[in-house]
N, C-alpha and C positions, 0 to 999 in steps of 0.2 A: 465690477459686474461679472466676469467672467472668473473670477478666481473663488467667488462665492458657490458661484455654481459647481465649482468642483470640488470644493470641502462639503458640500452638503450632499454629495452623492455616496450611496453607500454602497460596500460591497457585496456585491448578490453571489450568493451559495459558497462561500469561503468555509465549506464543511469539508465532509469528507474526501469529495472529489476533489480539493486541492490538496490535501494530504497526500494521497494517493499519488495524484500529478507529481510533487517534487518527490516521490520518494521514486518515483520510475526513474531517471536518468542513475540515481546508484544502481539499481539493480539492473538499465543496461552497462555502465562499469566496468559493473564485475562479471557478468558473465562475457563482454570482449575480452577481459583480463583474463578469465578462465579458460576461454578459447585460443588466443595467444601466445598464453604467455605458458600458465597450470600445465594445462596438458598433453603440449608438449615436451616440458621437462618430465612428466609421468611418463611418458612414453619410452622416451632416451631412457630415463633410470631402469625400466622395466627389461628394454633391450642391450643394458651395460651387465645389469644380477645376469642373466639368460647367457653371455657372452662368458662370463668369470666360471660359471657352475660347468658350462661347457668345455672349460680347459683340459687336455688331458696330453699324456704323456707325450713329447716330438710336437709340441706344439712350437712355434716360434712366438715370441713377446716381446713386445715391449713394457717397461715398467714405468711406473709414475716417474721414476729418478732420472728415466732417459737410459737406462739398462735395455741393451736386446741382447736375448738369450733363448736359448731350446730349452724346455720343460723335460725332467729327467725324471723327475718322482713328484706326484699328484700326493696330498697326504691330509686324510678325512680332517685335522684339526684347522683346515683353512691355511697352511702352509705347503708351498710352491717350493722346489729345489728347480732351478734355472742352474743352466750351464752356459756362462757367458764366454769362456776362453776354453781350447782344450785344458783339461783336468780342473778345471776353475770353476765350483759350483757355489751358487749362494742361496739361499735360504730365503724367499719372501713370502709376505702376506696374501694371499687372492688378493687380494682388497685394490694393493697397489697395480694390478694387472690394466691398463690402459688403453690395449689395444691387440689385439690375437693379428700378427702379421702373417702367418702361413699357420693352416690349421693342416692336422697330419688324417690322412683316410683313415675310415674305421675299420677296424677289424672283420673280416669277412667271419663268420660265425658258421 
């Protein structure tokens, strides 16, 4: 008696407003995922580019390789001359630059 009654009930307004219903919880989601997660790696990346273009001559570094060294020559193709030991210079990428440990005053102009 009771199990009749609920197969013969139908579902009222299963149109668009349930569409709509399940598809809200993806697009809350993703915008949690875009506030925790997104953009703050945007941000980081934005303030690592900003740090690397920054580098200049007497700069201290470390590198990706776990190299620290003083910046000796800046050079427009994206290559770093690091002086890791007296008379010992190597040759790196920007790219690999990791971390500016002592950044040197600028030039009074």
């Amino acid at each position: 008696m009771f199990v009749t009654a609920a197969y013969a009930q139908t579902v009222g307004g299963a149109g668009a407003g349930s569409a709509v219903a399940s598809f809200l919880p993806l697009v809350l989601i993703f915008g949690i995922m875009y506030l925790l997660l997104i953009r703050p790696q945007q941000k980081k990346m934005k303030d690592m580019k900003a740090m690397i273009d920054a580098v200049r001559r007497g700069d201290q570094v470390l590198t990706g390789g776990g190299i620290f060294g003083k910046v000796t020559k800046v050079g427009d193709d994206g290559v770093l001359e690091v002086e890791i030991a007296d008379g010992v210079k190597v040759k790196v990428a920007k790219q690999t630059i990791t971390q500016v440990m002592s950044k040197t005053e600028p030039a009074l102009s």
